[in-house]
N, C-alpha and C positions, 0 to 999 in steps of 0.2 A: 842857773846852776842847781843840782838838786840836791836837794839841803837831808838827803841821807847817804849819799854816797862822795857827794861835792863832785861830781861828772857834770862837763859844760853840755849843759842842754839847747842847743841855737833854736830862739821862737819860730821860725821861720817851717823847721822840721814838725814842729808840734801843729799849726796852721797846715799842713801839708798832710799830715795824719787824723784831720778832722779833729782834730783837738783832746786826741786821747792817745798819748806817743810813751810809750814803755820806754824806760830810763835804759839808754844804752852801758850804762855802766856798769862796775862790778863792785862785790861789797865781801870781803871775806874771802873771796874766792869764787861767790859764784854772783848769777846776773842780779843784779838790785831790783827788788820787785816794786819799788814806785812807779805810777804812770801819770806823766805831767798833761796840764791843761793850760790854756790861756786865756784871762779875764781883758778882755778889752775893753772894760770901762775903767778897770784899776790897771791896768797895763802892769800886771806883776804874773809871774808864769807861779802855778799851784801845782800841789799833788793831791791827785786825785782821791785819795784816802779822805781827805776831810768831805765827800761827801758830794752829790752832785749838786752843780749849783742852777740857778737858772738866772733872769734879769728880769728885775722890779720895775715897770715902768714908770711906777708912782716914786720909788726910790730913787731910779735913775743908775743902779750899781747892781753888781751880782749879788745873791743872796741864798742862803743855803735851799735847796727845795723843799723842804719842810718846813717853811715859813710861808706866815699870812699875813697879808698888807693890811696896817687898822687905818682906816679915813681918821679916826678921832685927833691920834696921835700922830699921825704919818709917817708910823716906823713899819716895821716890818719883825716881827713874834713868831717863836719855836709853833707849831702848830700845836692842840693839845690832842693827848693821847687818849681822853675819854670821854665822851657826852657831852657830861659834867663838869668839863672845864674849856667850856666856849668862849667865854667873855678873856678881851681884849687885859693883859697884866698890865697896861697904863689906869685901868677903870682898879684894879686891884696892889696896885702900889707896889707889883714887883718887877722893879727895874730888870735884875738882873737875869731876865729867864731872854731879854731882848735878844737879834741877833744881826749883829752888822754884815755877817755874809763871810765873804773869801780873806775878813783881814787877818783871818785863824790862821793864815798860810804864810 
């Protein structure tokens, strides 16, 4: 179901459009511009606004593409946006920058 317009989206359609199926429904009056996807390691169908995702093999789960796998930790981190901020936020105590992937959806 897509959780902006509430239109029954069947997985089967979204696997059939290579995993990028524009929400047939409508929202207001006109087409609902969500386009869903589907996580088969979480088996929950996504829209694709939260970003593309890809699959951690170290993780085992999808995880947003702009994340890097740390061996230390063995989590998976926002990737950093400048030089200057390489090191892994487990080595730096900031829990909250982690990112678990598609459970945003």
């Amino acid at each position: 179901m897509c959780s902006v317009c509430l239109a029954q989206v069947p997985v089967e359609a979204i696997i059939k459009a290579d995993n990028a199926l524009p929400c047939p429904g409508m929202l207001k009056g006109n087409k609902c511009d969500q386009v869903h996807g589907y996580s088969f390691c979480r088996e929950i169908m996504y829209s694709q606004d939260v970003g593309p995702l890809r699959h951690c093999i170290q993780c085992r789960k999808c995880v947003g593409k702009n994340t890097i796998h740390c061996m230390r930790c063995n989590r998976c981190y926002v990737k950093p946006t400048t030089r200057f901020d390489s090191a892994c936020p487990c080595s730096q105590g900031e829990e909250e920058i982690f990112d678990d992937g598609c459970d945003l959806c």
